[in-house]
Structure formats: structure tokens, C-alpha cells
C-alpha positions in Angstrom: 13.8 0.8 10.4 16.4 3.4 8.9 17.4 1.2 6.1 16.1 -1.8 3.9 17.2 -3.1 0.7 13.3 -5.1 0.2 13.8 -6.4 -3.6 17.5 -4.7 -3.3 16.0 -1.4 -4.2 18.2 1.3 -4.7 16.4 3.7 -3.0 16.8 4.9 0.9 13.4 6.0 2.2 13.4 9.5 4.2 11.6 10.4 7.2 8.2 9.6 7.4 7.9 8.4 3.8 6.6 4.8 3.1 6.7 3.1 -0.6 4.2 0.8 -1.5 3.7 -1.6 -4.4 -0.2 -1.6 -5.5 -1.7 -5.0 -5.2 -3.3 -4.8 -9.0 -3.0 -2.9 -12.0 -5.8 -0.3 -12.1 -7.7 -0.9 -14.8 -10.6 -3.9 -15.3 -11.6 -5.5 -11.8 -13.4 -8.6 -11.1 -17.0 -8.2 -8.2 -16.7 -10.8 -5.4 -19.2 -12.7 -7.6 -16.9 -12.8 -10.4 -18.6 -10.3 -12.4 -15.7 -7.9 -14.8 -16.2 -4.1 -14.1 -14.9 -2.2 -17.0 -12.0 0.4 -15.6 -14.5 3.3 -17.3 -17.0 2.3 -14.4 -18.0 5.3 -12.4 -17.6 4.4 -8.5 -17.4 6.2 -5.7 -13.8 7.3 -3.6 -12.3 3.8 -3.6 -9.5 2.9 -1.2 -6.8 0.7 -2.5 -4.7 -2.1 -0.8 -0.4 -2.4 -1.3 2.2 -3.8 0.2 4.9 -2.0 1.8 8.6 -2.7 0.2 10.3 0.3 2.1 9.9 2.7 4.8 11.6 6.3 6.2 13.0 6.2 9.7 10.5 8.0 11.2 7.5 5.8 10.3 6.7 3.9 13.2 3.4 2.1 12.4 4.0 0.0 9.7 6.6 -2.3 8.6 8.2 -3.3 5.4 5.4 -6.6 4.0 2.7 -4.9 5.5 -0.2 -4.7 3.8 -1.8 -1.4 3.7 -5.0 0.6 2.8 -4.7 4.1 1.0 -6.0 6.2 -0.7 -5.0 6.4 -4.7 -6.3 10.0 -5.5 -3.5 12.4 -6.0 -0.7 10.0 -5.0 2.8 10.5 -5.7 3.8 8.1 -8.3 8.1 7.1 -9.1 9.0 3.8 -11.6 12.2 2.1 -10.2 13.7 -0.9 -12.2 10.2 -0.5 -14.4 8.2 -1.0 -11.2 5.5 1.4 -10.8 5.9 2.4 -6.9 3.3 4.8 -5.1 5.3 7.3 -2.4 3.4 8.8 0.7 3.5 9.8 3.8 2.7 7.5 6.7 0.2 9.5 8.0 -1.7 9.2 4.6 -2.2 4.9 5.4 -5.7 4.3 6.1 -5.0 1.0 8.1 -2.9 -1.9 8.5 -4.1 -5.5 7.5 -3.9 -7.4 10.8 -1.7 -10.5 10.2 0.8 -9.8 12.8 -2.0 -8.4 15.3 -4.4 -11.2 15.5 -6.0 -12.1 18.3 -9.4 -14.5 18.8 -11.7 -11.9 18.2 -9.6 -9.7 15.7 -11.8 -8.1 12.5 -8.9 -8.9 10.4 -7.9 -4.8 10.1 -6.1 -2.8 12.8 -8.1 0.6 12.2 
């Protein structure tokens, strides 16, 4: 994919480069029980989930509604239309959520 216009962004990806819109605000989080953690919470080196809206023509793993994992310690952050975007390199993508590789006894994560 050399070129995409996801969102018609005005913005042409480069290489290897993917740009990814975070899946929720940092700040206060809800436990799968429901319980609020405050965003002052001390936790270990968390991995966060996005969706990719555009990609470099050199990325070859991931495509542009995929939903990715990364990690969000010293990302590379850029604010188009007032969207806060996170730019990195493809090879900095943990793994891809598995919605267009499941099989019957897929673990819902292509790692």
C-alpha cells in the first residue's frame, strides 16, 4: 500500500512508517471487573492497543484497520486535524489482532 487517504488525511506515509490512532485516551482506565484505576496508578511496562489509519510502502505486515499492539514509551507523537496520531516504525508493532487470520483454533493474536 503506497498511498491511502483513511479519514482523507493529508498525510502520505514513508517507508516503513505506520500511523496509528490509540484506542483510548490515557488517563483513568476501567479493571475487567469494572473497577476505575486512577491514571497516577503505578503499573508495570504496559502495551497499548491502536488502529492503523495509514501505512509507508515498505510495511508489509499490517494493513490500514488493523488493530495493533505497541508499545507507548517514547513514541513519536504528530496532531493532524486535532487528532492526536502516534508514528512508528513497523518493526516497533508488537502483534496484530487476528480478525483477518482466524482459523478454528486461532488465540485471537497473530504473535
Amino acid at each position: 500500500m503506497s498511498e491511502n487517504t483513511h479519514d482523507k488525511l493529508p498525510i502520505r506515509m514513508l517507508h516503513d512508517r505506520v500511523l496509528v490512532r490509540t484506542d483510548s485516551p490515557e488517563g483513568e482506565r476501567r479493571s475487567g471487573g469494572g473497577i476505575l484505576i486512577p491514571a497516577t496508578a503505578a503499573v508495570g511496562r504496559r502495551l497499548a492497543w491502536a488502529e492503523v489509519v495509514a501505512v509507508g510502502q515498505n510495511v508489509r505486515t499490517v494493513e490500514i484497520g488493523d488493530r495493533v499492539l505497541y508499545d507507548p514509551e517514547g513514541r513519536a507523537e504528530v496532531e493532524v486535524r486535532g487528532v492526536a496520531y502516534v508514528l512508528m516504525r513497523e518493526r516497533d508493532l508488537h502483534a496484530v489482532a487476528a480478525d483477518r487470520f482466524q482459523s478454528a483454533d486461532s488465540t485471537g493474536l497473530y504473535l
